[in-house]
C-alpha positions as CSV (number, residue, x, y, z in Angstrom):
1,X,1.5,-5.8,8.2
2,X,3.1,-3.9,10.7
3,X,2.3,-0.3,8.7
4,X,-2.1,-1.9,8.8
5,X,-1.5,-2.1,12.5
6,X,0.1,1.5,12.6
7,X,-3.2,2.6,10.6
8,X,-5.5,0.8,13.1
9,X,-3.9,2.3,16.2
10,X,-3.9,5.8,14.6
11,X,-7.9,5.0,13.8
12,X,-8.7,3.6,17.3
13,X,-7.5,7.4,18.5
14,X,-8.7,9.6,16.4
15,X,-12.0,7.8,15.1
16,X,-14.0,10.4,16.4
17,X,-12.5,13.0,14.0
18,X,-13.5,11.1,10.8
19,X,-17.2,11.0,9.1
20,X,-19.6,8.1,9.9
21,X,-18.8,6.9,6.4
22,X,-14.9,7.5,6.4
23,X,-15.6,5.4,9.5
24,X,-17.8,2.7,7.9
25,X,-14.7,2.3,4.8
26,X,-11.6,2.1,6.7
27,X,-13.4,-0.4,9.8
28,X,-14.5,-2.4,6.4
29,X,-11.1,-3.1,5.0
30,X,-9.0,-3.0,8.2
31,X,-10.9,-4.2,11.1
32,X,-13.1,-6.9,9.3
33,X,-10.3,-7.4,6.3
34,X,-12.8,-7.0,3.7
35,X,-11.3,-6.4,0.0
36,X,-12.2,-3.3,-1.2
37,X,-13.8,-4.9,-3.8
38,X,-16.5,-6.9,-1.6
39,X,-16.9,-3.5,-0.1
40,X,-17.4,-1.8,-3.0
41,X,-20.3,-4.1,-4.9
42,X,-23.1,-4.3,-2.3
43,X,-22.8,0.0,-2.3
44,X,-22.4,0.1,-6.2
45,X,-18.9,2.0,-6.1
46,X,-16.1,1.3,-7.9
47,X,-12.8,-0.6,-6.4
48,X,-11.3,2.8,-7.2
49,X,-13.1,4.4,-5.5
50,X,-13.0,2.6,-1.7
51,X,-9.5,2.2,-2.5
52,X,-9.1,6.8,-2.9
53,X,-11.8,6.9,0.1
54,X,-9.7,4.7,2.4
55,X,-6.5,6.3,1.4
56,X,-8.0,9.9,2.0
57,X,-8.6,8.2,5.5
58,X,-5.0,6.7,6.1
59,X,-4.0,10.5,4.8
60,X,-6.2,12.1,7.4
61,X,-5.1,9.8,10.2
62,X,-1.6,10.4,9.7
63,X,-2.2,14.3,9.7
64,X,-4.0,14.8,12.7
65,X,-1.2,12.4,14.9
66,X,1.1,14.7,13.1
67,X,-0.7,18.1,14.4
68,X,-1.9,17.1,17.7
69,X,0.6,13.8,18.7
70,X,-2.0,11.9,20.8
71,X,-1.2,8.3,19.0
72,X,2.5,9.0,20.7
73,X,1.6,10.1,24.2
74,X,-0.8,7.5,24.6
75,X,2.0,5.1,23.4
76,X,4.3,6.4,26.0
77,X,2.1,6.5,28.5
78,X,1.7,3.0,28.4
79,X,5.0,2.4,28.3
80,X,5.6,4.3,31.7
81,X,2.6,2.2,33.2
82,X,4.6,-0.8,32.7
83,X,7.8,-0.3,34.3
84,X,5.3,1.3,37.2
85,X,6.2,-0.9,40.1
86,X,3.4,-3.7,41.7
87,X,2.9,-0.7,44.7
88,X,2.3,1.5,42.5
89,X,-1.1,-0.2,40.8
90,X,-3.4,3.0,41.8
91,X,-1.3,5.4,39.6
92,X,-1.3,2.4,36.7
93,X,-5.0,2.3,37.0
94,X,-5.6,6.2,36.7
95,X,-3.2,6.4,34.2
96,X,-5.1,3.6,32.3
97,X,-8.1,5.6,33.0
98,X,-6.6,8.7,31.6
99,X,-6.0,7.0,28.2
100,X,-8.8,4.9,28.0
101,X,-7.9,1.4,28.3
């Protein structure tokens, strides 16, 4: 559970990279918790085949945070944010803006 929610957070940063369909595959099973068979009959594709198409995804997702690191300095940055005293709230709210929460 805790590796899904690693996958998710990694997808939420670097979505963009992806195609529209690797996309479409990977929101299917992880975000809506569809079986990769339900998401495999309505497009006539094999089980086998969602399941290589969202592991290519999981593959790519884990590259890119290992090339360019954004996953982790968003992660930290939120962790500064936090311990950010109440005075400071302006530099919470354009660090919030900075990462896009």
């Amino acid at each position: 559970m805790e590796k899904d929610l690693e996958f998710i957070e990694l997808f939420e940063t670097y979505k963009g990279l992806l195609t529209e369909r690797q996309r479409e595959l990977f929101s299917s099973h992880y975000l809506y918790d569809l079986s990769l068979s339900e998401i495999a009959e309505p497009e006539g594709l094999s089980r086998q085949s969602v399941y290589d198409a969202v592991k290519k995804v999981k593959s790519k997702l884990l590259e890119y945070e290992k090339v360019l690191g954004l996953h982790k300095i968003k992660t930290e940055i939120k962790k500064l944010s936090v311990k950010l005293s109440a005075k400071d709230k302006e530099i919470v709210k354009e660090l919030e803006s900075i990462i896009g929460e």
